[in-house]
VORO-41845 format. One record per atom (N, C-alpha, C, O): residue number from 1; residue in three letters; atom name; z, y, x. Coordinates in pm, 1 decimal, padded with zeros to 6 digits. Layout:
N
SITE,NUM,ala,CA,Z,Y,X
...
END
This chain:
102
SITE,1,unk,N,-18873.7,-01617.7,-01918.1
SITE,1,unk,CA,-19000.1,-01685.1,-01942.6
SITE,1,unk,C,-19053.3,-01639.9,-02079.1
SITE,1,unk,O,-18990.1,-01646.7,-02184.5
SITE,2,unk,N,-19192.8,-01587.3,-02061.5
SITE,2,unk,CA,-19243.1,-01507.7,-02188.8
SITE,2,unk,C,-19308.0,-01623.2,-02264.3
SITE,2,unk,O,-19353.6,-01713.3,-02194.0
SITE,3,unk,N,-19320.5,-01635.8,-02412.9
SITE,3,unk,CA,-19413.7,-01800.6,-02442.5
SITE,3,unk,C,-19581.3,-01694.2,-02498.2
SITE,3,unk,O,-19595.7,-01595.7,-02570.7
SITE,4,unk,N,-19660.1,-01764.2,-02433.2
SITE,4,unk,CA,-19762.9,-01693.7,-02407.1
SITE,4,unk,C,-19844.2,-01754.3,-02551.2
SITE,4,unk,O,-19798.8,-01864.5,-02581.9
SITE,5,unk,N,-19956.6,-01704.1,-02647.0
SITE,5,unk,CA,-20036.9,-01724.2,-02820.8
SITE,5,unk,C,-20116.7,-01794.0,-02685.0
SITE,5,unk,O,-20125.7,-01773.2,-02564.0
SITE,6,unk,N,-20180.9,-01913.9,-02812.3
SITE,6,unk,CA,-20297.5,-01984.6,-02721.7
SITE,6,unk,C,-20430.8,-01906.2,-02706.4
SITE,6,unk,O,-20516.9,-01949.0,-02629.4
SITE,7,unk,N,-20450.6,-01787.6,-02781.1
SITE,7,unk,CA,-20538.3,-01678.9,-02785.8
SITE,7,unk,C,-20559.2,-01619.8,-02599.9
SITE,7,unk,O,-20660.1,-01593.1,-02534.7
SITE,8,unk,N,-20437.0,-01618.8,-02571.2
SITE,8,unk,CA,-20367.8,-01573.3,-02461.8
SITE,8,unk,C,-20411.5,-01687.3,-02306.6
SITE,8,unk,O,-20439.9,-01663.1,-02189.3
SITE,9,unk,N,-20400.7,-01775.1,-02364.0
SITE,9,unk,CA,-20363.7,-01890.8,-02259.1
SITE,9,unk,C,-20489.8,-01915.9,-02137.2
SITE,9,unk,O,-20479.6,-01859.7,-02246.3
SITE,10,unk,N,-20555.5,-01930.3,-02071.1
SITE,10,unk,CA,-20648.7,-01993.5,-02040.0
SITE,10,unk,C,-20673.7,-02081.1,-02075.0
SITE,10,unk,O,-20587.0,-02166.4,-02093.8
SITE,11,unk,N,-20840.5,-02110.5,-02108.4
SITE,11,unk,CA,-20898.6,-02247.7,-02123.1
SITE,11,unk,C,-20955.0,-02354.5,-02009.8
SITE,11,unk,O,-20971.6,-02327.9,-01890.8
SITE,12,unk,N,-20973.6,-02446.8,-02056.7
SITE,12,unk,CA,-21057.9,-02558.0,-01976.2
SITE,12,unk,C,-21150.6,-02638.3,-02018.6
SITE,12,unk,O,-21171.2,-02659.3,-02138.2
SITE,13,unk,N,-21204.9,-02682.3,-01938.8
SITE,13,unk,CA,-21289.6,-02790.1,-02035.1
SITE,13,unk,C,-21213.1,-02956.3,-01948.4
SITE,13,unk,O,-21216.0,-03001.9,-01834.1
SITE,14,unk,N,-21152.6,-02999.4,-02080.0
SITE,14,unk,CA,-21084.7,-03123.9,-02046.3
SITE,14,unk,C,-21192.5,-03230.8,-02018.3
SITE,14,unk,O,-21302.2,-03243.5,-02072.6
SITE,15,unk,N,-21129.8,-03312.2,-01911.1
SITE,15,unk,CA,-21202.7,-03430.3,-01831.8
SITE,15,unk,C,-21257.1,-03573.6,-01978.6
SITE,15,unk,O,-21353.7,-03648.4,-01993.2
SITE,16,unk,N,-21153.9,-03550.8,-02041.3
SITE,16,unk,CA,-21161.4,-03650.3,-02166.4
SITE,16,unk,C,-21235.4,-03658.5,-02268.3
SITE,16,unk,O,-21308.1,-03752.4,-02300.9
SITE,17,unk,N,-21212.2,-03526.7,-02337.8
SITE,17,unk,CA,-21292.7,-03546.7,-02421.4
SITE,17,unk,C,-21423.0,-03443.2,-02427.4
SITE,17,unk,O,-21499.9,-03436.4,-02523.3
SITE,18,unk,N,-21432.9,-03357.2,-02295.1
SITE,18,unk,CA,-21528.5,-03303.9,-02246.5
SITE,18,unk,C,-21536.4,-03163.5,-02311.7
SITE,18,unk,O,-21634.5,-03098.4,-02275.8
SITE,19,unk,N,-21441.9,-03095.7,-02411.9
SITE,19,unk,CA,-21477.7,-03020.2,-02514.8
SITE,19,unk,C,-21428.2,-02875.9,-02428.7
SITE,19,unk,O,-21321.1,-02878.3,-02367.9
SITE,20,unk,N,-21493.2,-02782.0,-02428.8
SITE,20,unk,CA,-21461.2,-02657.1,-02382.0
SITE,20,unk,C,-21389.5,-02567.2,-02442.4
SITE,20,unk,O,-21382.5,-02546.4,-02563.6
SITE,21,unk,N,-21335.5,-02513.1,-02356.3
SITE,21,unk,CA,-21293.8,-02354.7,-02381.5
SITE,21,unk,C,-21088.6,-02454.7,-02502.5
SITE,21,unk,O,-21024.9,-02413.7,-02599.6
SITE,22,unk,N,-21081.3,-02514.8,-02460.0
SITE,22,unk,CA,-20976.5,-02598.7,-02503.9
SITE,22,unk,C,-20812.1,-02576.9,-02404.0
SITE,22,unk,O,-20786.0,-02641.6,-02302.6
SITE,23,unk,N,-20747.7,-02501.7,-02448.5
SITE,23,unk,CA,-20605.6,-02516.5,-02384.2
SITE,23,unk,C,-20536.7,-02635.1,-02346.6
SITE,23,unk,O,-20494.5,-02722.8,-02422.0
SITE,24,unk,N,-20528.0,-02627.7,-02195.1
SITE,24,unk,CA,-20460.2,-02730.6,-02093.3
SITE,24,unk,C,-20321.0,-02723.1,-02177.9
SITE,24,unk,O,-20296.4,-02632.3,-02257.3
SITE,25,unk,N,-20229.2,-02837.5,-02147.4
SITE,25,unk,CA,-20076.0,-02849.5,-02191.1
SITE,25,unk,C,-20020.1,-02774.5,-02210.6
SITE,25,unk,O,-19961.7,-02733.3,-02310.9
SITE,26,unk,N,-20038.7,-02719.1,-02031.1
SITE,26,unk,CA,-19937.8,-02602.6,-01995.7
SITE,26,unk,C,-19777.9,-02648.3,-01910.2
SITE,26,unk,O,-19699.5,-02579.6,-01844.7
SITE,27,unk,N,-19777.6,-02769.9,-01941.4
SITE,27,unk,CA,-19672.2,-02800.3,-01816.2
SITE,27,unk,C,-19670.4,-02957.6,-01750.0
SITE,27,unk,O,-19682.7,-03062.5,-01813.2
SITE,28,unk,N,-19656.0,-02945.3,-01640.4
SITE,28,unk,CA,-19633.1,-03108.3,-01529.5
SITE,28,unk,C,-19546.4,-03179.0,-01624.9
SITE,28,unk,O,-19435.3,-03131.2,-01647.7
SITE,29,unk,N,-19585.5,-03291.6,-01685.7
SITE,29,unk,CA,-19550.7,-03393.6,-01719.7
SITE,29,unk,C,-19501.0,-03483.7,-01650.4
SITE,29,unk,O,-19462.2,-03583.9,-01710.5
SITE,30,unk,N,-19484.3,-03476.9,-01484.3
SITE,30,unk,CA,-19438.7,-03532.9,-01399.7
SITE,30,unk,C,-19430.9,-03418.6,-01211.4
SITE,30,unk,O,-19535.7,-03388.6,-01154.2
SITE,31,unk,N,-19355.1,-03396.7,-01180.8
SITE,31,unk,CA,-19277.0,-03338.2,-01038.4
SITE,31,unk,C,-19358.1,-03392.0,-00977.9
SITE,31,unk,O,-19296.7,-03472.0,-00907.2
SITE,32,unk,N,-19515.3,-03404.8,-00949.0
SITE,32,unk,CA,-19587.7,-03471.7,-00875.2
SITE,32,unk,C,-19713.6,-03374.5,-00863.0
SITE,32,unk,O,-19730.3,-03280.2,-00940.4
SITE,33,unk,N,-19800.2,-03405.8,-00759.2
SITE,33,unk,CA,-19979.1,-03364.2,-00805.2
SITE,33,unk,C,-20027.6,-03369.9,-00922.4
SITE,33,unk,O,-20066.3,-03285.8,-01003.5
SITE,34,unk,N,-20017.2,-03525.0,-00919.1
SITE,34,unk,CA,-20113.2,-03589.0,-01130.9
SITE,34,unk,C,-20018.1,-03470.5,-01196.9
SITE,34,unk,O,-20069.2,-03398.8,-01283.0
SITE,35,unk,N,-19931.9,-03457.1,-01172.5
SITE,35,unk,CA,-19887.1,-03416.3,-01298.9
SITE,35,unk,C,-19925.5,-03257.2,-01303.2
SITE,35,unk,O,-19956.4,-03195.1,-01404.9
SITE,36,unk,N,-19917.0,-03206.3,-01173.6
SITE,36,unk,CA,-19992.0,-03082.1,-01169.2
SITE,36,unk,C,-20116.6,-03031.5,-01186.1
SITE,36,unk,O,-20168.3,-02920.2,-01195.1
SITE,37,unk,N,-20166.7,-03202.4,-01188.5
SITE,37,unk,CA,-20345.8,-03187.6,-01254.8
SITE,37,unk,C,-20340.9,-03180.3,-01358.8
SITE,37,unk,O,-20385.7,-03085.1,-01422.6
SITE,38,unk,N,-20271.0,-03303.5,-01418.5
SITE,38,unk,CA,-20253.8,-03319.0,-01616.6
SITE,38,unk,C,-20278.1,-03134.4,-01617.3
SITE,38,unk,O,-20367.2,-03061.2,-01660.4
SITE,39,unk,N,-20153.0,-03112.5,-01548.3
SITE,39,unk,CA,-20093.5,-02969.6,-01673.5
SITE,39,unk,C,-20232.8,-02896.9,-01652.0
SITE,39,unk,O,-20288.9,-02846.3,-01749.2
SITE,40,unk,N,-20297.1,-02890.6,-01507.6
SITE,40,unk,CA,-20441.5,-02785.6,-01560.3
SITE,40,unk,C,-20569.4,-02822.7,-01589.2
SITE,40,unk,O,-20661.3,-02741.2,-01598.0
SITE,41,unk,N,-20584.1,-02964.7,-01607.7
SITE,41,unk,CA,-20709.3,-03025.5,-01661.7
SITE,41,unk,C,-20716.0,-03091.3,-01805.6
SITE,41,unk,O,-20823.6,-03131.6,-01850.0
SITE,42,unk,N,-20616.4,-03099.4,-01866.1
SITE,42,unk,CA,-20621.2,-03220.2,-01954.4
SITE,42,unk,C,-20554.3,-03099.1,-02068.7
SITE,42,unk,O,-20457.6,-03025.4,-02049.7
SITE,43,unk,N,-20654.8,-03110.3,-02207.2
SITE,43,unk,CA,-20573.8,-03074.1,-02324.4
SITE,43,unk,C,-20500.6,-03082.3,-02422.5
SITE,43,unk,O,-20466.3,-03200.3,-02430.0
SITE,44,unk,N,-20457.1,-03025.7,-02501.4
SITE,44,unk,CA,-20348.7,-03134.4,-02551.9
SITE,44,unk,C,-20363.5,-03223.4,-02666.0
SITE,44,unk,O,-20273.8,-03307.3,-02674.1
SITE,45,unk,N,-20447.6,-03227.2,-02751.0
SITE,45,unk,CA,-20455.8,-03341.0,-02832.7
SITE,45,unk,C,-20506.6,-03451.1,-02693.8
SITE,45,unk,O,-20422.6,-03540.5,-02683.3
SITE,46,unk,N,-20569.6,-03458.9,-02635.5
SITE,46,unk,CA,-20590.9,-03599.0,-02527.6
SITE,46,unk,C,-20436.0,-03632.8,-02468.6
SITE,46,unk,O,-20399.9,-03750.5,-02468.2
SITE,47,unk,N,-20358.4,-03542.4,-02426.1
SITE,47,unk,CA,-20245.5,-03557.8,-02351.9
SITE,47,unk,C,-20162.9,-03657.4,-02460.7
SITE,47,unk,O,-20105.5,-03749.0,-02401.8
SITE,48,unk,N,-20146.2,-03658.1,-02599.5
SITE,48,unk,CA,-20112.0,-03625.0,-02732.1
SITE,48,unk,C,-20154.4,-03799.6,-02775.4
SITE,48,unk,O,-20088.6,-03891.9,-02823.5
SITE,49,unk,N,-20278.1,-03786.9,-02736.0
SITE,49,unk,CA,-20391.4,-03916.6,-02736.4
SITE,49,unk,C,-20338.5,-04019.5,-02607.2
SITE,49,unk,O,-20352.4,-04141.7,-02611.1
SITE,50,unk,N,-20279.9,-03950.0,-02501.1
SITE,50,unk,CA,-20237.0,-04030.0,-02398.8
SITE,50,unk,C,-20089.2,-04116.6,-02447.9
SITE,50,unk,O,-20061.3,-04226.5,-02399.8
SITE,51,unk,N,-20033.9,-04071.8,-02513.5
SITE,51,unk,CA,-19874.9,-04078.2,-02525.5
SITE,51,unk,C,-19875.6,-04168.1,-02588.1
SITE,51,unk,O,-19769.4,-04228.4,-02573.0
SITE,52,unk,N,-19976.4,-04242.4,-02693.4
SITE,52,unk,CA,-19970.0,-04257.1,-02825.4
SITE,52,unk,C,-20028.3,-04405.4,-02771.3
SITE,52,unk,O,-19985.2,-04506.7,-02826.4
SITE,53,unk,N,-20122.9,-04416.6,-02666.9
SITE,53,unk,CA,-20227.2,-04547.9,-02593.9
SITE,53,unk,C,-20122.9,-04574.3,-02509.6
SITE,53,unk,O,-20101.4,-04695.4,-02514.6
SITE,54,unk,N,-20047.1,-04519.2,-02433.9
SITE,54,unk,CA,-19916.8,-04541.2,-02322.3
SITE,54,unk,C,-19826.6,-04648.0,-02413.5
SITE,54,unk,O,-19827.0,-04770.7,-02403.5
SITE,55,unk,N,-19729.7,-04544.7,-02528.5
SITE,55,unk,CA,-19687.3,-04655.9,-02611.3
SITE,55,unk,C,-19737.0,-04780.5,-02624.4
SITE,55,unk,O,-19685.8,-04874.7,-02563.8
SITE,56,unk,N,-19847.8,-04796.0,-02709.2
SITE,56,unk,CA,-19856.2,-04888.4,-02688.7
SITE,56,unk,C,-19956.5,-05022.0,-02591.0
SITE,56,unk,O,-20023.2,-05110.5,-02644.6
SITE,57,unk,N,-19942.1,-05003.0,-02457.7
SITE,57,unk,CA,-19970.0,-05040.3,-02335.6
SITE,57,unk,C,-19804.5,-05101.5,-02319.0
SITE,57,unk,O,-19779.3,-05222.0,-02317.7
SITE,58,unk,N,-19701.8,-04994.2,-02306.9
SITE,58,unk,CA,-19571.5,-05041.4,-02296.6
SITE,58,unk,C,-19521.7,-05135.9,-02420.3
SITE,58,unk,O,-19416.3,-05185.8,-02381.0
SITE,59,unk,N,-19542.1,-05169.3,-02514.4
SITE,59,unk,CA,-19514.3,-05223.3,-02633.8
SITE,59,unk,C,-19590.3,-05379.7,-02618.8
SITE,59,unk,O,-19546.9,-05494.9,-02617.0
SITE,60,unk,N,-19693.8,-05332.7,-02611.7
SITE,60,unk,CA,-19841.4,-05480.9,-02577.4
SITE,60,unk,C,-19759.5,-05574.9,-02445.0
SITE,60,unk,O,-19702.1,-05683.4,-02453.9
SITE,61,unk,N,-19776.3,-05503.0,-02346.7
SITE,61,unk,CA,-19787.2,-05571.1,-02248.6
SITE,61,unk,C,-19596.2,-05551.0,-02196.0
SITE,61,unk,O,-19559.5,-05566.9,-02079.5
SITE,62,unk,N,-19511.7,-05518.8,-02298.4
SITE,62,unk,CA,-19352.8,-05603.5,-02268.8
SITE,62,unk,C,-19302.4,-05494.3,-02149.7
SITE,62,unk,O,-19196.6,-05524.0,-02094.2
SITE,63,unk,N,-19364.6,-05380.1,-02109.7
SITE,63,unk,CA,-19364.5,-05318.2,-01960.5
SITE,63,unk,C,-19176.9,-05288.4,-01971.5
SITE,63,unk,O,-19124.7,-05258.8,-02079.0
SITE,64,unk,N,-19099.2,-05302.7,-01845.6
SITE,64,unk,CA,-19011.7,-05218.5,-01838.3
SITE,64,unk,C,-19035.9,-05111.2,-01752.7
SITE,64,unk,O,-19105.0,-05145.8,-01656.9
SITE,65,unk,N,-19015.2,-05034.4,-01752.5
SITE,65,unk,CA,-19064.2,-04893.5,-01730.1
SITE,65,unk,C,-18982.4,-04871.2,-01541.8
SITE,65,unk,O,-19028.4,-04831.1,-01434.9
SITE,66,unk,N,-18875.0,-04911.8,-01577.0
SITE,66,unk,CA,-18801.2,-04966.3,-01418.3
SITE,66,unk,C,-18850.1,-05030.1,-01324.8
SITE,66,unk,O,-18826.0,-04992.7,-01210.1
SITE,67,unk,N,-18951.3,-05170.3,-01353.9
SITE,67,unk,CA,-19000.6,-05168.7,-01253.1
SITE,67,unk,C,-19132.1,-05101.8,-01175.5
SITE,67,unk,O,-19233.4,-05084.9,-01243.2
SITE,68,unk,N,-19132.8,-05070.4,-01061.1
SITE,68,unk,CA,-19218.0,-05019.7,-00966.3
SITE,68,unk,C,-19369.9,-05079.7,-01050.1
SITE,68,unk,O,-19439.6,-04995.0,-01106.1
SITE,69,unk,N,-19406.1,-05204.3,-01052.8
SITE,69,unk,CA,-19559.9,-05214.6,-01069.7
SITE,69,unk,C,-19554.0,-05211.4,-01237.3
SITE,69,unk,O,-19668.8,-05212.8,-01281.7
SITE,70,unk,N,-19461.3,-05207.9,-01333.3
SITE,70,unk,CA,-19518.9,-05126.0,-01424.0
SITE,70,unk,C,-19540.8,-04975.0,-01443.1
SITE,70,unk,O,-19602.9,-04924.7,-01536.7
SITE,71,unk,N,-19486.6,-04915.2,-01350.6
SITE,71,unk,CA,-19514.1,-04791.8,-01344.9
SITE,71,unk,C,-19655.9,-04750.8,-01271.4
SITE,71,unk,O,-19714.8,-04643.6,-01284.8
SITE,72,unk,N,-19682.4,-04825.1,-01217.7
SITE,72,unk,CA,-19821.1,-04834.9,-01096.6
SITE,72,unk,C,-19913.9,-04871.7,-01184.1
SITE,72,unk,O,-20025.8,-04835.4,-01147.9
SITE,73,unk,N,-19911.6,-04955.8,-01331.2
SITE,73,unk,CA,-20016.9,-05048.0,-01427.5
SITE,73,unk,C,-20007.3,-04907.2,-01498.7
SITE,73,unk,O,-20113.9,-04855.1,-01466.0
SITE,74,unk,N,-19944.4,-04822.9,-01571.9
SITE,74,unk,CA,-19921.9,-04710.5,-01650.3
SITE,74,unk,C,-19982.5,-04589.3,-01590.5
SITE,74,unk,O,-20052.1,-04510.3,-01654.4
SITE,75,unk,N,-19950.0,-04577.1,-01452.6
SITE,75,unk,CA,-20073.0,-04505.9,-01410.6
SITE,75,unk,C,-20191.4,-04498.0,-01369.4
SITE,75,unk,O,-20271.7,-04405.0,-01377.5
SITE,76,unk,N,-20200.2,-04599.1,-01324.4
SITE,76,unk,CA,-20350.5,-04652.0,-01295.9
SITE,76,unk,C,-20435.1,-04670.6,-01464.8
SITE,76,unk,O,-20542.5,-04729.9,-01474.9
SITE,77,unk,N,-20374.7,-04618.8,-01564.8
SITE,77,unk,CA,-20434.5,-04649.7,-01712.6
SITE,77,unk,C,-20456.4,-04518.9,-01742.5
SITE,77,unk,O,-20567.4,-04485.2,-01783.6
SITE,78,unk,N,-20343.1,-04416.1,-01724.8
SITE,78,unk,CA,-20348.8,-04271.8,-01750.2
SITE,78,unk,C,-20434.3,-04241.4,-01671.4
SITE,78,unk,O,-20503.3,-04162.8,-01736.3
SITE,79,unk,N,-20505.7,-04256.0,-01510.9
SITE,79,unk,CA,-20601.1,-04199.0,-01469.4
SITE,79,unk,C,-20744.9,-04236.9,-01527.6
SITE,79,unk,O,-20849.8,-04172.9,-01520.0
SITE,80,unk,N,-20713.2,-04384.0,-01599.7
SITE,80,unk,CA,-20827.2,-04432.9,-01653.4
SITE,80,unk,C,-20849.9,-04341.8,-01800.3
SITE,80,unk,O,-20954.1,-04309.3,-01857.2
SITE,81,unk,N,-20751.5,-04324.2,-01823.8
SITE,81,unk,CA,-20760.0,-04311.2,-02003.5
SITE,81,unk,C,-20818.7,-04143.0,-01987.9
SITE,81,unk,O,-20918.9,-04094.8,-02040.9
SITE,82,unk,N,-20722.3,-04078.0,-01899.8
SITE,82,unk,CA,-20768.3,-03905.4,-01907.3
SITE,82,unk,C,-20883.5,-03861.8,-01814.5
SITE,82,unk,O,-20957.0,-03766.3,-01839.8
SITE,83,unk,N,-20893.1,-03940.1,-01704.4
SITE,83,unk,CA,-21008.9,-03935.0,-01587.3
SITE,83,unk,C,-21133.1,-03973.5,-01571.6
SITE,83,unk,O,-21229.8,-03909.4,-01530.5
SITE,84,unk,N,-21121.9,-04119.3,-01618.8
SITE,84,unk,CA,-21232.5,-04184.1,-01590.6
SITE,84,unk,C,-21200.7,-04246.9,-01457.6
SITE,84,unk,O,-21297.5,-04252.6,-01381.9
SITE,85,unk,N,-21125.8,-04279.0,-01427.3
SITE,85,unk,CA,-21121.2,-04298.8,-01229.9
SITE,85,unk,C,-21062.6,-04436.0,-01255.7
SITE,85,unk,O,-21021.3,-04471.0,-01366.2
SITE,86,unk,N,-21061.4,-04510.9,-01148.0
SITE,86,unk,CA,-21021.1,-04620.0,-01125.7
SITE,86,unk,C,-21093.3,-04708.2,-01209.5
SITE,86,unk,O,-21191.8,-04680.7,-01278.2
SITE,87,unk,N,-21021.7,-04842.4,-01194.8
SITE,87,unk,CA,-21047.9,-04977.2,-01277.5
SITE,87,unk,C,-21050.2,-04927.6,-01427.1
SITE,87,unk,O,-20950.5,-04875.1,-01476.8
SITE,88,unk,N,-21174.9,-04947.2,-01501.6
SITE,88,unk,CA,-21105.6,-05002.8,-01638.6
SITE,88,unk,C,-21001.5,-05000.4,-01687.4
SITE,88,unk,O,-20924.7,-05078.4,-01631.0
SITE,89,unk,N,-20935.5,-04919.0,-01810.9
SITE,89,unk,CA,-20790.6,-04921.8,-01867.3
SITE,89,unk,C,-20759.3,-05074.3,-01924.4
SITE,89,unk,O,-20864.5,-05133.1,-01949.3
SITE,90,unk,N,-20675.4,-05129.5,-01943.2
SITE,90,unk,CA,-20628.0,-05280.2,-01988.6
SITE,90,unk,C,-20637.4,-05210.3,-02117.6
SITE,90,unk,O,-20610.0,-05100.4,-02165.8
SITE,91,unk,N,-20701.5,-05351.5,-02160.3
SITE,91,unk,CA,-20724.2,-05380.0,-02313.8
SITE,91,unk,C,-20591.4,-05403.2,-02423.5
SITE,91,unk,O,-20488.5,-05442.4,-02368.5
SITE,92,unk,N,-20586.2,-05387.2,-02539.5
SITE,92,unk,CA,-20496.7,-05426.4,-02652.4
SITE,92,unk,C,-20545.1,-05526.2,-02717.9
SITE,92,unk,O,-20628.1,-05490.4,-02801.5
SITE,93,unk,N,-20521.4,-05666.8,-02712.0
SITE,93,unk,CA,-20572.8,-05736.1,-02822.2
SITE,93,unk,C,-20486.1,-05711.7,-02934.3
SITE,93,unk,O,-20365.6,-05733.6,-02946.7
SITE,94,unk,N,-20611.9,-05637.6,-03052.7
SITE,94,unk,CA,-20512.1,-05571.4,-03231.7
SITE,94,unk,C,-20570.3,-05726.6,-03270.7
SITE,94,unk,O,-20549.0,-05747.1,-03390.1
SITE,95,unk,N,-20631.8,-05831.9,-03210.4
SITE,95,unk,CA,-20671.1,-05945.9,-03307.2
SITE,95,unk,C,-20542.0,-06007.6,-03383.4
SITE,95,unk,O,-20534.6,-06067.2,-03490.8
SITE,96,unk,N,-20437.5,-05969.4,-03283.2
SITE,96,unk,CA,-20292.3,-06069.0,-03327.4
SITE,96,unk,C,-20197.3,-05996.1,-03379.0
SITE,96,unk,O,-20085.2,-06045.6,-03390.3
SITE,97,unk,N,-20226.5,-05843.7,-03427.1
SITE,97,unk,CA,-20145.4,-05765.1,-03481.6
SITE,97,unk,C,-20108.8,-05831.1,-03634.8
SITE,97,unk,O,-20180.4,-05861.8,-03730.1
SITE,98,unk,N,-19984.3,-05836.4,-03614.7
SITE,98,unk,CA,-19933.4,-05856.3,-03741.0
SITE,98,unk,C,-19916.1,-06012.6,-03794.4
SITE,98,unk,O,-19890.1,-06056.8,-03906.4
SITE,99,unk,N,-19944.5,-06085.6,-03651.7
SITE,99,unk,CA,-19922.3,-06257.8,-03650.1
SITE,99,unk,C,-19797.2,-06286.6,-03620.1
SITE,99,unk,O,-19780.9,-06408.6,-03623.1
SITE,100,unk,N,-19710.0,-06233.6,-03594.8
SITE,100,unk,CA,-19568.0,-06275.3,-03565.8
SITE,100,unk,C,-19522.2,-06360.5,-03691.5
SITE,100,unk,O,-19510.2,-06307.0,-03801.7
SITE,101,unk,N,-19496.4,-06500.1,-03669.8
SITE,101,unk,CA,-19399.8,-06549.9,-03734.1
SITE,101,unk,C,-19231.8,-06557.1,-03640.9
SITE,101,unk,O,-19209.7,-06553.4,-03519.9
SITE,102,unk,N,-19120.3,-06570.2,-03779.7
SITE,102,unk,CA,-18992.0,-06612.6,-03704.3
SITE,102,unk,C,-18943.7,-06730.3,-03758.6
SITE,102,unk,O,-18841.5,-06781.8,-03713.1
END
């Protein structure tokens, strides 16, 4: 496997942040379709931008990652967050960041 200069790479114009001529990932983030879309639609600061809103979606909302419908709430957010498709991504309330008493 040769590692190819992004000079080199093909571009796209990512679904997200709309910007052209921008290098896709470059690899399935998941053994699936989506993930075979991610790798040729989506670039990588958004992918980068995805990881970072995922965290904390999983952090906010307590997700264990094991069960089935948090994995179904996580993607149905990633198609929202990189696509535009589906429902509305779930919100973060930051109003209560940093209210924890013990």
């Amino acid at each position: 496997m040769t590692n190819m200069s992004k000079d080199a790479q093909s571009t796209i114009r990512c679904p997200r942040c709309e910007r052209d001529d921008v290098a896709a990932i470059g690899f399935a983030p998941f053994p699936n379709e989506l993930g075979q879309r991610i790798s040729a639609e989506v670039c990588e600061e958004c992918w980068e931008a995805w990881k970072h809103h995922q965290m904390l979606l999983i952090n906010h909302y307590g997700l264990n990652l094991q069960d089935s419908n948090a994995r179904t709430f996580l993607i149905t957010n990633l198609k929202s967050f990189l696509f535009a498709e589906g429902p509305a991504g779930a919100s973060i309330d930051t109003s209560k960041e940093g209210d924890v008493s013990w």
